[in-house]
VMD Tcl script that builds the backbone (N, CA, C; Angstrom):
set m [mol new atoms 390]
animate dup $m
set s [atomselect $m all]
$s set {name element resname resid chain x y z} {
  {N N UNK 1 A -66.876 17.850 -42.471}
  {CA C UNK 1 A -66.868 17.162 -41.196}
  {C C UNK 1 A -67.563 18.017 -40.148}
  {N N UNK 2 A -68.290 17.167 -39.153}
  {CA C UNK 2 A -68.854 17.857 -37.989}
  {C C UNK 2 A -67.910 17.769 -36.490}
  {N N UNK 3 A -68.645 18.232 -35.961}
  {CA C UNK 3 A -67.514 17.416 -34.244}
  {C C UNK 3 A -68.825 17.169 -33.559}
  {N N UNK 4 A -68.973 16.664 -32.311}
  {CA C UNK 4 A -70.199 16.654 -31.778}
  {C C UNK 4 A -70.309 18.022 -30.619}
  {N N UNK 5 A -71.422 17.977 -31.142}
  {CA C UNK 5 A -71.798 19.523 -29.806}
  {C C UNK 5 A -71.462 19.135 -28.449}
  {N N UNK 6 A -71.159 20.165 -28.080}
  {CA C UNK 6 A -70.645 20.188 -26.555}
  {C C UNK 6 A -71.720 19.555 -25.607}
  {N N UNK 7 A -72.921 19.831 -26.162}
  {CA C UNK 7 A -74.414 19.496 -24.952}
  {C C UNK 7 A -74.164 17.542 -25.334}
  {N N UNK 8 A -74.020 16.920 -25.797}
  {CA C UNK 8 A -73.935 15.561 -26.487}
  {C C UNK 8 A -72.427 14.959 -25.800}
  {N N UNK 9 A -71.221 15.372 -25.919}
  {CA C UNK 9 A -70.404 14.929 -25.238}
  {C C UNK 9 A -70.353 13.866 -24.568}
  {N N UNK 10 A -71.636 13.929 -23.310}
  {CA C UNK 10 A -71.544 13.192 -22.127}
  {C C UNK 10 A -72.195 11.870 -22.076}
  {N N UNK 11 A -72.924 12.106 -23.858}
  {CA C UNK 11 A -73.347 10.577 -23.759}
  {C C UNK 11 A -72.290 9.469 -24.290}
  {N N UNK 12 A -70.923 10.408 -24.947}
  {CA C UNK 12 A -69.657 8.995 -25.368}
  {C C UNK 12 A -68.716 9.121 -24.185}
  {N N UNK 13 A -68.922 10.190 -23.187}
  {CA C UNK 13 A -68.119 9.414 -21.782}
  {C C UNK 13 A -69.134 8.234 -21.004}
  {N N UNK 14 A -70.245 8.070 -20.700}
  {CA C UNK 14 A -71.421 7.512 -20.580}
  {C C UNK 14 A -70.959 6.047 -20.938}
  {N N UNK 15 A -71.489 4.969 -19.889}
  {CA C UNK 15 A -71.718 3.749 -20.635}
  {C C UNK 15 A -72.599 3.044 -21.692}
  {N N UNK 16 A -73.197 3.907 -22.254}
  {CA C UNK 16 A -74.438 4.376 -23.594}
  {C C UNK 16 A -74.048 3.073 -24.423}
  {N N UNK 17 A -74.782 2.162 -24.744}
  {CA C UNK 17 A -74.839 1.246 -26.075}
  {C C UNK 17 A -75.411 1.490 -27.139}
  {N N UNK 18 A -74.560 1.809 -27.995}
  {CA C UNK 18 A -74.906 2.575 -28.805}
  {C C UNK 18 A -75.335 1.597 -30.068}
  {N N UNK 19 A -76.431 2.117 -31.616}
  {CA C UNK 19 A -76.708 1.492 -32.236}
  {C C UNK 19 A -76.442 1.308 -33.175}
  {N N UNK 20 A -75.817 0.660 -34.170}
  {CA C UNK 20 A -74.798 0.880 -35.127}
  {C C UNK 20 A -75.101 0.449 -36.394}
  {N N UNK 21 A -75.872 1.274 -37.591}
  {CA C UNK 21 A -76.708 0.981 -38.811}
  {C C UNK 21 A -75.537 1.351 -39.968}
  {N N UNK 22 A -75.443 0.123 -40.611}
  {CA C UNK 22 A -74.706 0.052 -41.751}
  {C C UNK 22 A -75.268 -0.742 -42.958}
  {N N UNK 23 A -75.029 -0.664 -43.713}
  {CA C UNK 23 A -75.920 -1.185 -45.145}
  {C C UNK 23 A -75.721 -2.240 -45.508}
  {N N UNK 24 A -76.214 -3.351 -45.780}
  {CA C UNK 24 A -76.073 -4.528 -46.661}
  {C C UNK 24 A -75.661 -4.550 -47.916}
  {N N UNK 25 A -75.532 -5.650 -48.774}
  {CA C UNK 25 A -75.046 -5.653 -49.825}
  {C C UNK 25 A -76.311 -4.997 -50.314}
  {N N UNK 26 A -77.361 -5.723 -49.937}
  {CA C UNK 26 A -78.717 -5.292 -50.869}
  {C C UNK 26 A -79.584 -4.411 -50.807}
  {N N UNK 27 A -78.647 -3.397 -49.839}
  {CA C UNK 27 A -78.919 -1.952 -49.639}
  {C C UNK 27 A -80.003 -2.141 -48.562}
  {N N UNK 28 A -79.803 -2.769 -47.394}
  {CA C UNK 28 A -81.266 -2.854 -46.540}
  {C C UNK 28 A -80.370 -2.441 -45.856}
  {N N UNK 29 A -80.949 -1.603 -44.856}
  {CA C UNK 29 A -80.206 -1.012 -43.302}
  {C C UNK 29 A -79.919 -2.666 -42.197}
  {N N UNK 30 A -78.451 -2.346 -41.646}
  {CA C UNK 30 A -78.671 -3.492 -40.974}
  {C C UNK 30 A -78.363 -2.856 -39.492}
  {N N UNK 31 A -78.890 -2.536 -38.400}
  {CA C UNK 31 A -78.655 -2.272 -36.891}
  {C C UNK 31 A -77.793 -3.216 -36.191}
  {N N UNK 32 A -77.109 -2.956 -35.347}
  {CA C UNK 32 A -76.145 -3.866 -33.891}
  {C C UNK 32 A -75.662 -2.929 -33.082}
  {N N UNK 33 A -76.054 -3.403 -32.014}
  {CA C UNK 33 A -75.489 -2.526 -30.804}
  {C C UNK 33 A -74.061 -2.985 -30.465}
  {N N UNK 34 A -73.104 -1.706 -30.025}
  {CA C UNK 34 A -72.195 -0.936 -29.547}
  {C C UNK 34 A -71.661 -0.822 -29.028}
  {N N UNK 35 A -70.723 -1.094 -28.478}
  {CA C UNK 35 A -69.677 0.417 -27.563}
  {C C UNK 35 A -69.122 0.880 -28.134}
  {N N UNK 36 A -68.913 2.299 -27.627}
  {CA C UNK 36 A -68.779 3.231 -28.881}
  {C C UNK 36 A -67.781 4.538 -28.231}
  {N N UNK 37 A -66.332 5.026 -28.331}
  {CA C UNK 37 A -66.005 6.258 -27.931}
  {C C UNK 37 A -65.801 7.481 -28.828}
  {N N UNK 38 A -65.440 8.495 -28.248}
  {CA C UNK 38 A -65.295 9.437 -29.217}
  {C C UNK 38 A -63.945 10.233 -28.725}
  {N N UNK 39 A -62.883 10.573 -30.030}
  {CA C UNK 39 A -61.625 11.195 -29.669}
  {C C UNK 39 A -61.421 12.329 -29.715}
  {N N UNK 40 A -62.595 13.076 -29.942}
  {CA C UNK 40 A -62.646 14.738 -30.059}
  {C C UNK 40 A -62.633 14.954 -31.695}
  {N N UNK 41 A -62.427 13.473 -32.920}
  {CA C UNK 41 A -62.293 13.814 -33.999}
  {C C UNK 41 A -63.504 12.646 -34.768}
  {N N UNK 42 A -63.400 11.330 -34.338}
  {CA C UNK 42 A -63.928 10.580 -34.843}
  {C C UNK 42 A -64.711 9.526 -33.695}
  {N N UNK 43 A -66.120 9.197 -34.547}
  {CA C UNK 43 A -66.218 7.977 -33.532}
  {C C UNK 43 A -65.721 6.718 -33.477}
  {N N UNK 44 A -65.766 5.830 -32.449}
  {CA C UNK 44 A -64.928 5.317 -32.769}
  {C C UNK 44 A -65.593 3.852 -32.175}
  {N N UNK 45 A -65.383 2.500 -33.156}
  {CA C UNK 45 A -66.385 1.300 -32.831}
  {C C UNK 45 A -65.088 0.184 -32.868}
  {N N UNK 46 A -65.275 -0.621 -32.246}
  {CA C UNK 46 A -64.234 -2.207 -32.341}
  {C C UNK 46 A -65.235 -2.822 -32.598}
  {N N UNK 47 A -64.991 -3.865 -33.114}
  {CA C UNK 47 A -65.319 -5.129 -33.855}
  {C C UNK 47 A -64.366 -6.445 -34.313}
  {N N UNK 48 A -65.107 -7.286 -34.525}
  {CA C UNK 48 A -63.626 -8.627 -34.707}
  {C C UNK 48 A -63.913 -8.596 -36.655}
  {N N UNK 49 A -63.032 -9.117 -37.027}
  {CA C UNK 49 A -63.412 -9.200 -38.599}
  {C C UNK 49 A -64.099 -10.023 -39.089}
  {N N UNK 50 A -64.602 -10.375 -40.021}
  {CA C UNK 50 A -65.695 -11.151 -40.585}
  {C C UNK 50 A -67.298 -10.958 -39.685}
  {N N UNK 51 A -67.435 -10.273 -38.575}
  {CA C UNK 51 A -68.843 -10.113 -38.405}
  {C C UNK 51 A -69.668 -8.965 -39.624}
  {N N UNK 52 A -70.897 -9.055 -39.609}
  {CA C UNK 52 A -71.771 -8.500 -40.366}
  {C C UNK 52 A -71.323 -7.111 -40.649}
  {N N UNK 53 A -70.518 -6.513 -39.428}
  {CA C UNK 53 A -71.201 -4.995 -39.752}
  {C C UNK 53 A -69.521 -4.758 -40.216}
  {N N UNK 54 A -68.517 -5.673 -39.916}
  {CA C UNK 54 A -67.186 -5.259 -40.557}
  {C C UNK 54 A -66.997 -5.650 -42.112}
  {N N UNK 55 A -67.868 -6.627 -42.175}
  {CA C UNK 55 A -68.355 -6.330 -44.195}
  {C C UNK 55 A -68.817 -5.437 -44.604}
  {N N UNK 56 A -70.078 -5.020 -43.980}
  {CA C UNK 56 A -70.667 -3.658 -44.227}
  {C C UNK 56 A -69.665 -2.328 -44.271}
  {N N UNK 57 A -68.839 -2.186 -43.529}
  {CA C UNK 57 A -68.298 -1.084 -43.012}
  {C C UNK 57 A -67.384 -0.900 -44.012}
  {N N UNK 58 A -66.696 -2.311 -44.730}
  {CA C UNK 58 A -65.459 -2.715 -45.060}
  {C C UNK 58 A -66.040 -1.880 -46.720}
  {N N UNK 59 A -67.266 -2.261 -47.099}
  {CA C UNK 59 A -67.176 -2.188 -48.426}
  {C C UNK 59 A -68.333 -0.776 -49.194}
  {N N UNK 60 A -68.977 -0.579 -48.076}
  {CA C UNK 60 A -69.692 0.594 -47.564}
  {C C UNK 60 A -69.664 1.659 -46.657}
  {N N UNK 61 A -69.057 2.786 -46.809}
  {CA C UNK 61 A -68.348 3.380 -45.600}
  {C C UNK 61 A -69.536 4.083 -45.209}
  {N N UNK 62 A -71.012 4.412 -45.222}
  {CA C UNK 62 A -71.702 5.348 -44.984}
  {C C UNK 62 A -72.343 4.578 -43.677}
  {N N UNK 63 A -72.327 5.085 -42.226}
  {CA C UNK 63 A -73.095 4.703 -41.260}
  {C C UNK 63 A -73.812 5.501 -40.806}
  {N N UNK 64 A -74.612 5.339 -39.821}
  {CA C UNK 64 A -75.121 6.214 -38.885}
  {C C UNK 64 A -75.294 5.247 -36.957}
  {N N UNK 65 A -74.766 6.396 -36.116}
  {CA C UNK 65 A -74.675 5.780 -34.773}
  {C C UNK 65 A -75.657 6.567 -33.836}
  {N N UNK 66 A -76.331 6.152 -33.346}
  {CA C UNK 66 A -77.403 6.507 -32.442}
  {C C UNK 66 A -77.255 6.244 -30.782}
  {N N UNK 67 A -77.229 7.323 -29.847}
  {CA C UNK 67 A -77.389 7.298 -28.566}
  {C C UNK 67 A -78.033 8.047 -28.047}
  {N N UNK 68 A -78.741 7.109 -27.076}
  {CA C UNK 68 A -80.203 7.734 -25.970}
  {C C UNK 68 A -79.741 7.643 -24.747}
  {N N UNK 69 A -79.436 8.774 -23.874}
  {CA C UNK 69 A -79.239 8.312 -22.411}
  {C C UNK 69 A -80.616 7.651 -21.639}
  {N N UNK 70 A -80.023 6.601 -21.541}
  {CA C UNK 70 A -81.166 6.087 -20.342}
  {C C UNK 70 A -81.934 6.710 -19.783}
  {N N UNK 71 A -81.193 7.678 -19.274}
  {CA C UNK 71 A -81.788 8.276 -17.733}
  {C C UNK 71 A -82.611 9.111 -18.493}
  {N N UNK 72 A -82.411 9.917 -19.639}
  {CA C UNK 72 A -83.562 10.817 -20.215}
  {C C UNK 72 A -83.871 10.773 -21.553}
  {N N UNK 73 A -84.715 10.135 -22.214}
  {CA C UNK 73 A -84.821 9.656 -23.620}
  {C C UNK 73 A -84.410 10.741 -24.777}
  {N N UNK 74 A -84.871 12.346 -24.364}
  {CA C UNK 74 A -85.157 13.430 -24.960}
  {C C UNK 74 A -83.245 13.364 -25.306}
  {N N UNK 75 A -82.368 13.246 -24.240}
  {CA C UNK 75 A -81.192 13.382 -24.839}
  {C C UNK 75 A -80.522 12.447 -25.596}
  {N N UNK 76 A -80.315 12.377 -26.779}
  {CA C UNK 76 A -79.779 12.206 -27.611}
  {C C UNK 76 A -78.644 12.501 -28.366}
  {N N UNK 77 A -77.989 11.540 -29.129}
  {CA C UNK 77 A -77.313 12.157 -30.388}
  {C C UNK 77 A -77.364 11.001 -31.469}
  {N N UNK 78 A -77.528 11.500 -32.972}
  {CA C UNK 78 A -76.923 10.559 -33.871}
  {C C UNK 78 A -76.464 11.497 -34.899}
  {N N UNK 79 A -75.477 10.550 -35.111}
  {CA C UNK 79 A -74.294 11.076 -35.949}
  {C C UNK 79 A -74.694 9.831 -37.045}
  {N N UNK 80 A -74.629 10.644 -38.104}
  {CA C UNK 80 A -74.030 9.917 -39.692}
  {C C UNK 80 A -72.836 10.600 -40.109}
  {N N UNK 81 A -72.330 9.572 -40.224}
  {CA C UNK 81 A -70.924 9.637 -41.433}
  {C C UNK 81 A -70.417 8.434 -42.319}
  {N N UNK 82 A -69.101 8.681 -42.343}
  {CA C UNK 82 A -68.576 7.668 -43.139}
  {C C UNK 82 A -67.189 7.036 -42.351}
  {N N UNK 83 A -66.929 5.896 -43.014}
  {CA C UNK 83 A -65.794 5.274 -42.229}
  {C C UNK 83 A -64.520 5.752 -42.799}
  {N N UNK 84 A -63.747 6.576 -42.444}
  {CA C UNK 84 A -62.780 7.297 -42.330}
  {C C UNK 84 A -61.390 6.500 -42.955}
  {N N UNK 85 A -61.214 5.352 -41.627}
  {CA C UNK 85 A -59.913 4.397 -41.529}
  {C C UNK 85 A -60.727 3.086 -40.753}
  {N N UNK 86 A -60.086 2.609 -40.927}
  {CA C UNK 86 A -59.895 1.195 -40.522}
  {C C UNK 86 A -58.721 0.972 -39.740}
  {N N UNK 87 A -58.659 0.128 -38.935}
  {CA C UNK 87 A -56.901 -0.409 -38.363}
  {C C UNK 87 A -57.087 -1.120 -37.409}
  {N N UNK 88 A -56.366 -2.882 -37.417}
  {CA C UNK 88 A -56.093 -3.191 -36.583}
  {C C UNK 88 A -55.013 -3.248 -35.726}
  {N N UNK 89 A -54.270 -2.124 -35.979}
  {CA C UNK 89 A -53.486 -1.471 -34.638}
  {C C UNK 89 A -53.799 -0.756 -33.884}
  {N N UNK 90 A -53.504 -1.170 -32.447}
  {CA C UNK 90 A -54.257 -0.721 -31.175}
  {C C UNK 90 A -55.658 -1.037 -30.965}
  {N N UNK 91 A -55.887 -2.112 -31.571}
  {CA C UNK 91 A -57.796 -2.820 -31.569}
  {C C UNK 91 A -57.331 -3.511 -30.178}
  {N N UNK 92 A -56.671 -4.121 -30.550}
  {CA C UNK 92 A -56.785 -5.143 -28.886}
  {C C UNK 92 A -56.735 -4.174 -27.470}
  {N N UNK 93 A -56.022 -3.242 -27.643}
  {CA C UNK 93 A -56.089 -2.558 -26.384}
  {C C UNK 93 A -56.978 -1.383 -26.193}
  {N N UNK 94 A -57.647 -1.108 -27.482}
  {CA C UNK 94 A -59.268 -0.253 -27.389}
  {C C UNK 94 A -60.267 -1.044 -27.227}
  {N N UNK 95 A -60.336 -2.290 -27.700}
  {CA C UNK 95 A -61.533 -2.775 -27.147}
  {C C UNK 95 A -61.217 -3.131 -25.449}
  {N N UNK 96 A -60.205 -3.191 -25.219}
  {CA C UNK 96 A -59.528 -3.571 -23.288}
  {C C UNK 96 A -60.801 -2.427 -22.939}
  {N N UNK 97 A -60.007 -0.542 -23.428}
  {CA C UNK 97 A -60.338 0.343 -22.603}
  {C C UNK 97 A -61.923 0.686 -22.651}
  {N N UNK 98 A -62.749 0.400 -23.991}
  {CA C UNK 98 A -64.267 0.263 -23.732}
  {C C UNK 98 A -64.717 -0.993 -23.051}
  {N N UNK 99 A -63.713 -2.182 -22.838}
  {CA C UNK 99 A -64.850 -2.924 -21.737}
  {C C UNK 99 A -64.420 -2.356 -20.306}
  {N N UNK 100 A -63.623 -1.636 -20.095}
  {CA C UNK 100 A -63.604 -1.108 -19.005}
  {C C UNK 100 A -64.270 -0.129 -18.677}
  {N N UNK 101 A -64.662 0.801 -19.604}
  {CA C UNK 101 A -65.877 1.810 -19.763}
  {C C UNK 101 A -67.346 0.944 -19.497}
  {N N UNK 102 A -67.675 0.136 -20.000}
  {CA C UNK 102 A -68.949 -0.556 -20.340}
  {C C UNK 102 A -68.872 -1.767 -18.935}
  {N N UNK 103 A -67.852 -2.263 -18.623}
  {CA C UNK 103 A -68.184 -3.469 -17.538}
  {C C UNK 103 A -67.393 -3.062 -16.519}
  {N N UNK 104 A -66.487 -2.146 -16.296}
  {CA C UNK 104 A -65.477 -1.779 -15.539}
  {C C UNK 104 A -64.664 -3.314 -15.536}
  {N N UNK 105 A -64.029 -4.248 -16.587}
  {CA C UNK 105 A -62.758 -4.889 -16.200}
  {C C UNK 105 A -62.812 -5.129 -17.473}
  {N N UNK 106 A -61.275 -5.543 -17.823}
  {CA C UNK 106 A -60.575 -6.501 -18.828}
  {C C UNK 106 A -61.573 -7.116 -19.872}
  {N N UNK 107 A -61.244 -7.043 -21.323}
  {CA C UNK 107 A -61.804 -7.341 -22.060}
  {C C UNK 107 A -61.575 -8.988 -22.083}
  {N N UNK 108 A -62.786 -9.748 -22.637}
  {CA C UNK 108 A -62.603 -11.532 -22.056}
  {C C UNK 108 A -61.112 -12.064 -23.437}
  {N N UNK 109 A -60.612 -13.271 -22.890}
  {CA C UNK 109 A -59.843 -13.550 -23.834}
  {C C UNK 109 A -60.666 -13.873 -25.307}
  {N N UNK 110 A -59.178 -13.199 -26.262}
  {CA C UNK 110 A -59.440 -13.261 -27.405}
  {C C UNK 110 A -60.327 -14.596 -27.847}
  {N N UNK 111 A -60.944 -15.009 -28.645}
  {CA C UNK 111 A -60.900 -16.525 -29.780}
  {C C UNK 111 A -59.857 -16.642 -30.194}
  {N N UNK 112 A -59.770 -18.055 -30.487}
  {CA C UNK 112 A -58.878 -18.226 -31.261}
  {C C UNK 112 A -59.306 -17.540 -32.800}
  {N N UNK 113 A -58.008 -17.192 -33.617}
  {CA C UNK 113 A -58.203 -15.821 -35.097}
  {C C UNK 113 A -58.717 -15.309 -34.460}
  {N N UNK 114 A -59.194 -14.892 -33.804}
  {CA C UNK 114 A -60.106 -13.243 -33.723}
  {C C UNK 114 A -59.242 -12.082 -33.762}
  {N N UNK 115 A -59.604 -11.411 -34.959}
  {CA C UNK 115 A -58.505 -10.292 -35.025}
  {C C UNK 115 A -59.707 -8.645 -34.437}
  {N N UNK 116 A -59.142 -8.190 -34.323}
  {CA C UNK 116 A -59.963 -6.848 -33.759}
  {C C UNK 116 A -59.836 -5.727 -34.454}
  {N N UNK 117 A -60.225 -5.125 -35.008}
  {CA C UNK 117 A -60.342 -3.607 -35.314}
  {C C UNK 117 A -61.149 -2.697 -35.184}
  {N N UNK 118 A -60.682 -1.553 -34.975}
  {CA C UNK 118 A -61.172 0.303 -34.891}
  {C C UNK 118 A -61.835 0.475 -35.931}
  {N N UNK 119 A -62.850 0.951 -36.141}
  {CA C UNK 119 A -63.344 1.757 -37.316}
  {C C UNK 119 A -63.532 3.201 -36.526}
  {N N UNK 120 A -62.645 4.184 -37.324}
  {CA C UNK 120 A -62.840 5.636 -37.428}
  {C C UNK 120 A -63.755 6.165 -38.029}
  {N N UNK 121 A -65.116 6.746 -37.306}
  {CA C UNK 121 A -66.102 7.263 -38.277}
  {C C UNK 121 A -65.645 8.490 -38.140}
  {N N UNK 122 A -65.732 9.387 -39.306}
  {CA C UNK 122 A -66.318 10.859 -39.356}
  {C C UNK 122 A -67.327 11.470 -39.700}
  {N N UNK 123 A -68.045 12.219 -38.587}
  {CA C UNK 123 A -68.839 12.758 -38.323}
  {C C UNK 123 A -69.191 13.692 -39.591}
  {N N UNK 124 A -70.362 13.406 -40.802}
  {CA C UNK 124 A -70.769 13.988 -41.452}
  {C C UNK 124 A -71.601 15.167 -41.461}
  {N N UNK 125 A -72.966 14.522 -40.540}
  {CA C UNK 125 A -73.905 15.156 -40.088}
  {C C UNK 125 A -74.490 14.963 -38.833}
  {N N UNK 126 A -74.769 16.067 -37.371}
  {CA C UNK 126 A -74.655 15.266 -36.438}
  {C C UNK 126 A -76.281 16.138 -35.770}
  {N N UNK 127 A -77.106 15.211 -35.665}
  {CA C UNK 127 A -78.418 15.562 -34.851}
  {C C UNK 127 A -78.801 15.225 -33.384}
  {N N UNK 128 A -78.906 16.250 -32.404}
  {CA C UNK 128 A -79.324 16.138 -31.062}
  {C C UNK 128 A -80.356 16.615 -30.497}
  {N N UNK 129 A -80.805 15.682 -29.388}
  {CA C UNK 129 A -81.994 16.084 -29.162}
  {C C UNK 129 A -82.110 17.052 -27.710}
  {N N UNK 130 A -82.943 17.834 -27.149}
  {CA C UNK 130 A -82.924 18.450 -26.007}
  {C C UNK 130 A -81.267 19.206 -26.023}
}
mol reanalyze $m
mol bondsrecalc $m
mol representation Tube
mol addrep $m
């Protein structure tokens, strides 16, 4: 396991949309953007179940997450790892606290079924730029 460097930090306090590449069945890379935090151990993504990348994630744990600060392209980070855990306990109220990060309010009401979950990545290998 890696942690992320201290110089990188400030792009998962950051409202950064991050890019989120996970594999297909047929082994093709598939990209979707993000919000994305980090707990000092893992990164960390919500999602509802049955979208693309929670199959991917579900049955392929190897990702990689990519962030560019806006303001300066040169800074960077992407992290590859693998998906750690799964859980939809405490999904509903982590995705609350990243739309409050990302829009500053309340995450919109659920769908109807829409269940939510965390994916815990750990940080395998982690590359930064500047």
């Amino acid at each position: 396991m890696e942690s992320i460097p201290e110089k990188a930090l400030d792009l998962f306090e950051k409202p950064i949309v991050a890019g989120l590449i996970t594999i297909m069945p047929d082994g093709q890379p598939q990209a979707t953007p993000v919000w994305v935090d980090y707990d000092g151990h893992f990164v960390r993504i919500n999602t509802a179940r049955g979208r693309q990348k929670d199959r991917n994630m579900a049955k392929r744990s190897k990702v990689t997450l990519l962030l560019i600060d806006p303001a300066d392209y040169y800074h960077w980070v992407e992290v590859r790892g693998h998906v750690e855990e799964e859980t939809e306990a405490g999904a509903n109220d982590h995705i609350n606290q990243l739309s409050h990060k990302y829009e500053g309010k309340d995450f919109r009401a659920l769908k109807p079924n829409e269940v939510r979950v965390i994916y815990r990545i750990e940080p395998d290998k982690v590359n930064v730029g500047s």
